[in-house]
Residue frames as qw, qx, qy, qz and C-alpha x, y, z in Angstrom:
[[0.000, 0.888, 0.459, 0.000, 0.00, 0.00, 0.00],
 [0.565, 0.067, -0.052, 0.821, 1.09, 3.36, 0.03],
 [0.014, 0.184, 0.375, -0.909, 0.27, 6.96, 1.60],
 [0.537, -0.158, -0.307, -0.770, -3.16, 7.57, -0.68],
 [0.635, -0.263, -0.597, -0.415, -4.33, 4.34, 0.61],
 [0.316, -0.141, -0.662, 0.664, -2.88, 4.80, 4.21],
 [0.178, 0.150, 0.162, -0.959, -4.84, 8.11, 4.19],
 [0.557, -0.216, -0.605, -0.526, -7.90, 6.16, 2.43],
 [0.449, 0.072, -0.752, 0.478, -7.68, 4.59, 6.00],
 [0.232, -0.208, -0.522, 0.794, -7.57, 7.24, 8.02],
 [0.199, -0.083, -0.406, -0.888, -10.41, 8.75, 5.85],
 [0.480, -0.216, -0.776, -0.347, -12.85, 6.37, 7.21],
 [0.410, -0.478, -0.641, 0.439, -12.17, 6.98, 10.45],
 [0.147, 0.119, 0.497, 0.847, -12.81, 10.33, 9.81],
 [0.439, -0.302, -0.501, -0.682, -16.31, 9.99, 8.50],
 [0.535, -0.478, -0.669, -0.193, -17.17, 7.82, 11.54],
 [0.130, -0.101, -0.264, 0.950, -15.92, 10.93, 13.71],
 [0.165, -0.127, -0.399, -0.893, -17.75, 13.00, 11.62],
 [0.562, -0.228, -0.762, -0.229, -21.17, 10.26, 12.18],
 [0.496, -0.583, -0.548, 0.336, -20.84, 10.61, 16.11],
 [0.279, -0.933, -0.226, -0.003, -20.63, 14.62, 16.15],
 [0.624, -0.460, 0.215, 0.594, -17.06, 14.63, 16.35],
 [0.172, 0.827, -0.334, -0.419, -14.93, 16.93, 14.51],
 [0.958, 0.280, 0.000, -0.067, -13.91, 14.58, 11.36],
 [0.082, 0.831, -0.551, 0.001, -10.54, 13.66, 11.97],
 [0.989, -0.059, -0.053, -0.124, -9.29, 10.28, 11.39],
 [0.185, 0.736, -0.643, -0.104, -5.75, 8.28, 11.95],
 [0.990, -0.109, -0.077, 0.055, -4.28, 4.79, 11.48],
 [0.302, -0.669, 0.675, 0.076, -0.61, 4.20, 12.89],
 [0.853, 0.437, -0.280, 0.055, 1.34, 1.97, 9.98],
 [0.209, -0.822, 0.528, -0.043, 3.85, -0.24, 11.05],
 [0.475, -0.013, 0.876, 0.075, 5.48, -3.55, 9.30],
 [0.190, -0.123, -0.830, -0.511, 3.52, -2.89, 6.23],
 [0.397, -0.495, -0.773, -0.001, 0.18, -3.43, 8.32],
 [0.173, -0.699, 0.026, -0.693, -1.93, -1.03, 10.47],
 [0.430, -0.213, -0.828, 0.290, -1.43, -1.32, 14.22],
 [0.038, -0.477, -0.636, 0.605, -3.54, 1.55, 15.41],
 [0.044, -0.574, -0.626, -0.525, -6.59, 3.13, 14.51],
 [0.160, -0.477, -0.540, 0.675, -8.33, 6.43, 16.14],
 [0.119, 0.431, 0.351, 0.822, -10.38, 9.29, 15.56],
 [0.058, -0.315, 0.330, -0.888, -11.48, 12.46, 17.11],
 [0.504, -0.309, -0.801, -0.096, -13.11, 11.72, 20.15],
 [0.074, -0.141, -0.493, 0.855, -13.05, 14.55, 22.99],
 [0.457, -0.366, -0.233, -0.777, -16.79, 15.10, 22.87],
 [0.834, -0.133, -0.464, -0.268, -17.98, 11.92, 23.55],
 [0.849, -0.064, -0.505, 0.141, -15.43, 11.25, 25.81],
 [0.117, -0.974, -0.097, -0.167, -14.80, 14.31, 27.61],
 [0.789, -0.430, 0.179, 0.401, -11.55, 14.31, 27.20],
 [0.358, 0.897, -0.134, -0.223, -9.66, 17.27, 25.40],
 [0.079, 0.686, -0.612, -0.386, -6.93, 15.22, 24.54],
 [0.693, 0.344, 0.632, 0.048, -9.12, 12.24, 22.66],
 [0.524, 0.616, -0.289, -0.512, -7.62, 13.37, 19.19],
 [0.926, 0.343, -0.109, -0.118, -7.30, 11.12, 16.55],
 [0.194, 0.829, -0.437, 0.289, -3.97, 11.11, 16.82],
 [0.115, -0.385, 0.838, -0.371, -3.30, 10.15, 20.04],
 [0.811, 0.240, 0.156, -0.510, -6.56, 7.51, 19.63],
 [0.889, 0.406, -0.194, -0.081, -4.04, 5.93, 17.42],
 [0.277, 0.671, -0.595, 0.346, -1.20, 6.17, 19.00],
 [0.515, -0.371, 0.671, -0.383, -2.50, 4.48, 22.34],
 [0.952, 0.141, 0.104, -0.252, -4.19, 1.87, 20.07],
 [0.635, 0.512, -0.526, 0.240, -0.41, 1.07, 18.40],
 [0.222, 0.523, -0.730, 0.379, 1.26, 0.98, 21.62],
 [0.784, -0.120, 0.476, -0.380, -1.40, -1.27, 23.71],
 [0.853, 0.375, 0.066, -0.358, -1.25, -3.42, 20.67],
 [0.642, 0.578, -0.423, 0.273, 2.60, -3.45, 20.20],
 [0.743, -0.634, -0.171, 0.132, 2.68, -3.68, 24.44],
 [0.549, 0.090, 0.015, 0.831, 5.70, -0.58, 23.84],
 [0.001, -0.847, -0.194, 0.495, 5.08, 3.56, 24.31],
 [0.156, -0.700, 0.469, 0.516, 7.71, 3.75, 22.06],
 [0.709, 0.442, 0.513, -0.198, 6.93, 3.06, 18.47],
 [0.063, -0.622, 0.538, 0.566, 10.20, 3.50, 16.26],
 [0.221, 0.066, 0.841, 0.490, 9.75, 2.59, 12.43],
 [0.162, 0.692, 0.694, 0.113, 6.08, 3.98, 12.08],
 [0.069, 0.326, 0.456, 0.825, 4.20, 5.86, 10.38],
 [0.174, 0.460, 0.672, -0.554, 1.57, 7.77, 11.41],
 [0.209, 0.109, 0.537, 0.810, -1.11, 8.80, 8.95],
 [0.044, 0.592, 0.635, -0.494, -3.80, 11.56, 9.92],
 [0.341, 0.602, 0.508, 0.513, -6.25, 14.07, 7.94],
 [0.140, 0.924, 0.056, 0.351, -5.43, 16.72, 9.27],
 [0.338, 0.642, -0.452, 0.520, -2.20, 18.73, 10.62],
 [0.558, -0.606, -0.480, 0.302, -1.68, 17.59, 14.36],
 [0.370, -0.915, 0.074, -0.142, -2.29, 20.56, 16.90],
 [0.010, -0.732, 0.560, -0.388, 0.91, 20.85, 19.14],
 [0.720, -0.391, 0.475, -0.321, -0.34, 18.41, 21.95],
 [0.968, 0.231, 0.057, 0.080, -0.29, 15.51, 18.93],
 [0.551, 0.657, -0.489, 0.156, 2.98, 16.72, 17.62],
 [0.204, -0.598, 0.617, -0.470, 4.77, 16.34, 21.23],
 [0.857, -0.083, 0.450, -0.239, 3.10, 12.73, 21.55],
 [0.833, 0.548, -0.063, 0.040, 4.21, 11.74, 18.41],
 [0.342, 0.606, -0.631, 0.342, 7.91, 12.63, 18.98],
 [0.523, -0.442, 0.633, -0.362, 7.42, 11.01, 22.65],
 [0.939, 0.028, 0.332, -0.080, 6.43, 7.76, 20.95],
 [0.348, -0.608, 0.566, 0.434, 9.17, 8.11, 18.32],
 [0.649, 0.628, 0.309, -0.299, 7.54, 7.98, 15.46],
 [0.586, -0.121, 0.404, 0.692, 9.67, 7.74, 12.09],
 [0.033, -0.170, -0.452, -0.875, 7.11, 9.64, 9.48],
 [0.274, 0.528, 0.580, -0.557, 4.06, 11.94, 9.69],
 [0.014, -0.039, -0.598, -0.801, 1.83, 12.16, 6.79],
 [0.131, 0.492, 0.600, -0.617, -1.08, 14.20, 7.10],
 [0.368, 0.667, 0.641, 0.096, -4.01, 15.41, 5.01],
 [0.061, 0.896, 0.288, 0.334, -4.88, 19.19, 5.33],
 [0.185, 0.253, -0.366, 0.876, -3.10, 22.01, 6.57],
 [0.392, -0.774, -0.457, 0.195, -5.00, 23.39, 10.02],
 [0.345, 0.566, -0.049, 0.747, -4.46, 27.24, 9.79],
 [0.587, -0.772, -0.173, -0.174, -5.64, 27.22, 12.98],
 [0.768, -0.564, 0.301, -0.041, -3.84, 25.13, 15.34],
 [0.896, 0.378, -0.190, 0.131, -1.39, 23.22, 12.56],
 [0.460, -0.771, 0.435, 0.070, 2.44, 22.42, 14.20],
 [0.726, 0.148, 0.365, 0.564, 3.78, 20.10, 11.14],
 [0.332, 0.165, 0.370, 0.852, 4.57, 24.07, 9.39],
 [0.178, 0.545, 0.395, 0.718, 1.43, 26.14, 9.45],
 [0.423, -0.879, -0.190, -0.110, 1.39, 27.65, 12.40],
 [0.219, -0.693, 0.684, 0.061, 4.96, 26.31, 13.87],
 [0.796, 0.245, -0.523, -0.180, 7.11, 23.56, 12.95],
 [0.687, -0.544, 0.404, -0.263, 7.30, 21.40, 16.30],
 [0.951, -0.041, 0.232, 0.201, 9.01, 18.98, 14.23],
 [0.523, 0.662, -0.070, 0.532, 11.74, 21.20, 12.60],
 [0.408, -0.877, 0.134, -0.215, 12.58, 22.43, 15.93],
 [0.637, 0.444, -0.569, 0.271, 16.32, 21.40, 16.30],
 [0.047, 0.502, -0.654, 0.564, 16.67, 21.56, 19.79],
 [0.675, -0.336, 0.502, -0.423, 14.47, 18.93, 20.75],
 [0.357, -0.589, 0.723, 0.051, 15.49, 15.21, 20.60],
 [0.402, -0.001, 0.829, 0.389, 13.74, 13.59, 17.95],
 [0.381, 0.495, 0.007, -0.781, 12.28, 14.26, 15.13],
 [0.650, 0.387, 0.654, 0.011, 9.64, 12.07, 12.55],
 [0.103, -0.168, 0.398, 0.896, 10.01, 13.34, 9.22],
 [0.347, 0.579, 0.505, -0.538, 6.57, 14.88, 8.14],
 [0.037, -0.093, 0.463, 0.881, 4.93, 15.28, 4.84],
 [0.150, 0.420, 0.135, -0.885, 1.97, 17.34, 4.00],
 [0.419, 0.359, -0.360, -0.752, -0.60, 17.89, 1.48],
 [0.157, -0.044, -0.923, -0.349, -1.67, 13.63, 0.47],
 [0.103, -0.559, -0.678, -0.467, -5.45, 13.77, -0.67],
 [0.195, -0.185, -0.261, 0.927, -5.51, 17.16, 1.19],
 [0.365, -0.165, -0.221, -0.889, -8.52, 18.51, -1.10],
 [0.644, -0.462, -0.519, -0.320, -11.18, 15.18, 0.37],
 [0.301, -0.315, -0.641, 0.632, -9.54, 15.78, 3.99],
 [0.132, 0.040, 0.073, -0.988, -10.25, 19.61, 3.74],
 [0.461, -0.149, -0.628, -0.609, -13.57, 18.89, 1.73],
 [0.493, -0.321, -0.758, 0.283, -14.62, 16.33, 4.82],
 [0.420, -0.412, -0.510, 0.627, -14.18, 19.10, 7.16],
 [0.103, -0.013, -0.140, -0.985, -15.20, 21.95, 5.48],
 [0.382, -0.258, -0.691, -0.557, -18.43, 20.02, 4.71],
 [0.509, -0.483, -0.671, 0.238, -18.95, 19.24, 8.52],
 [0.075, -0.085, -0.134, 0.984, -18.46, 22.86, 9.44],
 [0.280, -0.227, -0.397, -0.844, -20.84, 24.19, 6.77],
 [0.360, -0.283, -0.839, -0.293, -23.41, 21.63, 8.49],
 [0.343, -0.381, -0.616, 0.598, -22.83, 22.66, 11.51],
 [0.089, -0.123, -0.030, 0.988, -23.05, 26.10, 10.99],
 [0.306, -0.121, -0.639, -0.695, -26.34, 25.44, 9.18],
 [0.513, -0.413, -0.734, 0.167, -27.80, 23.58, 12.19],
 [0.302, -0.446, -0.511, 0.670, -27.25, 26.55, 14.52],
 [0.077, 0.019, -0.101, -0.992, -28.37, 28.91, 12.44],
 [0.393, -0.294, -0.814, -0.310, -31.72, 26.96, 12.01],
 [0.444, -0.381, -0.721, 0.370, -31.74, 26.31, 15.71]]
């Protein structure tokens, strides 16, 4: 397989964010060729502000691999991780991040800061940007719009 169809993946999870109210953000942690963790955005439901996908996948890889530490993977998520993800990611020791959309918001792989380009801290995943970026964005733009639509309604 390869990053479109990693990010096909994480797409799904995603949608079934999306499905439970959540903000649509899917990821699957790749490692061996084979996915060992799967998550998506989940701090409503679970009242927990640091249920992103992200880390959703990251605990699911390292329960599954019975390690914190998770050298050789991949992590592959639709949209830019916030800060909180980036700083998990480098704690687990990720090798590569490949994400969807940019997040002009909150984004820390470059569009805000680059929490991985930071030299002075002690490891760093190499990160790349932009793979099927228009159906992440699209995803989330579309759940906005809805939203917005709902509250105006309401």
């Amino acid at each position: 397989m390869n990053d479109e169809d990693w990010m096909r993946e994480a797409l799904g999870l995603a949608r079934e964010a999306g499905a439970s109210g959540e903000v649509p953000v899917g990821a699957v942690v790749v490692h061996g060729g084979e996915i060992v963790g799967r998550g998506f955005n989940q701090p409503i439901g679970r009242h927990d502000p640091s249920a992103h996908a992200e880390i959703m996948a990251l605990r699911d890889a390292a329960k599954r691999l019975g390690n914190y530490r998770l050298p050789g993977a991949e992590l592959f998520v639709t949209l830019e991780p916030c800060l909180m993800c980036a700083g998990a990611i480098m704690h687990a020791r990720l090798a590569r991040v490949v994400f969807g959309a940019r997040d002009p918001k909150t984004g820390a792989a470059g569009s805000i800061l680059d929490a991985f380009a930071e030299t002075r801290l002690n490891h760093h995943a190499e990160v790349a940007g932009g793979v099927l970026a228009e159906e992440c964005g699209q995803l989330l733009s579309s759940f906005f719009a809805a939203r917005r639509r709902r509250t105006e309604l309401a």
